[in-house]
N, C-alpha and C positions, 0 to 999 in steps of 0.2 A: 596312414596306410589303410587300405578298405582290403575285403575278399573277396574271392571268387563271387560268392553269392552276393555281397553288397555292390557291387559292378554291375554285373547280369541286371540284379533288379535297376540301376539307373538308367543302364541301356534301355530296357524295354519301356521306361519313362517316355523315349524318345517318339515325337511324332512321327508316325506313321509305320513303327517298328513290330512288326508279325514274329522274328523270333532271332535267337542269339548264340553263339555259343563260345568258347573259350577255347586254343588247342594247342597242345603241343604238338610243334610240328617235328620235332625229331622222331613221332610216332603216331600220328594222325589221331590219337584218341583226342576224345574233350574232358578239359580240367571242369564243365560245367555248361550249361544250357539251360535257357529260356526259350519260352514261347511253343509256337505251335503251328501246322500245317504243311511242312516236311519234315522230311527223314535226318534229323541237325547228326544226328552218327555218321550217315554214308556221306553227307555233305561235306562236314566236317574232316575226314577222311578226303574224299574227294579233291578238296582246295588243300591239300596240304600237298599234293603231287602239283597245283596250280604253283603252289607258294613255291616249292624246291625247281622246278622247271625256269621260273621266270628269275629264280637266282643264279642258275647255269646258264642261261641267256646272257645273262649281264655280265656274268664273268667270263664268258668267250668273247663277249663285245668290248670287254676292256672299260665297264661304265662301273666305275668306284663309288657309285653312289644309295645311298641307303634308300629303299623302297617307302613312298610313305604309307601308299595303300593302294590295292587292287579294286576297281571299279567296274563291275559285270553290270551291263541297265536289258531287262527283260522288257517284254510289250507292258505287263504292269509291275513291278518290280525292280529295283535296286539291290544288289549284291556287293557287299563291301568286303573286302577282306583287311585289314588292320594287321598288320607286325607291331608288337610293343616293343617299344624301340629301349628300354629298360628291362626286358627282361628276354633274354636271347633263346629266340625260335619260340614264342608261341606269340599268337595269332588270335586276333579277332574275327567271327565270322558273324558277318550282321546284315539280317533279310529286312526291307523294309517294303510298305505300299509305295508303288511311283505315285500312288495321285494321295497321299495321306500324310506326307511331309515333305520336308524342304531337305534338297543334297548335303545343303553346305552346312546344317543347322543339323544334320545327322552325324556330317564327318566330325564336326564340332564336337560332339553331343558323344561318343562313341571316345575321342583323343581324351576330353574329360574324365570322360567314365575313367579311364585306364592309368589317368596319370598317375593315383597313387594305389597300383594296385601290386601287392606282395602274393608271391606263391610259394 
């Protein structure tokens, strides 16, 4: 089992990774955060009304299927959002450079970090 903090810090391991953070999304706060160069509080916050919208979506569309992850791509920037699929309603939020790593090796890199993580 790892924690909060021993997570966070693997994530930010991640090539091309600017900053991190952890949420419970029954209440938008963060269990935790890394990095730097936006506001990971209102973000954080912010994607948890992203996260509960796009599960009311899916449940009036009648689509039974578990989210694996939210994918935002800015002009330079990638916005991931992550559901830990082990531990019900909280969420990964993870800002990365578009040109400073690779997607597939982040979304990797981020399902890792989490798999053995207890709250």
């Amino acid at each position: 089992m790892s924690t909060v903090k021993e997570c966070l810090e693997e994530m930010m391991k991640i090539d091309g990774a600017m900053a991190v953070s952890i949420v419970d999304a029954t209440s938008g706060f963060m269990l935790g955060s890394e990095g730097k160069g936006l506001d990971l509080e209102f973000a954080s916050a912010g994607n948890t009304e992203l996260y509960h919208t796009k599960q009311k979506i899916m449940s009036v569309l009648g689509i039974n299927e578990k989210v694996e992850d939210f994918l935002i791509e800015l002009e330079s920037q990638i916005h991931i959002l992550y559901p830990i699929a082990h531990l019900k309603d909280v969420f990964v939020y993870f800002v990365m450079k578009k040109d400073g790593g690779t997607l597939a090796l982040a979304r990797r890199g981020v399902r890792t970090a989490t798999a053995e993580l207890a709250i």
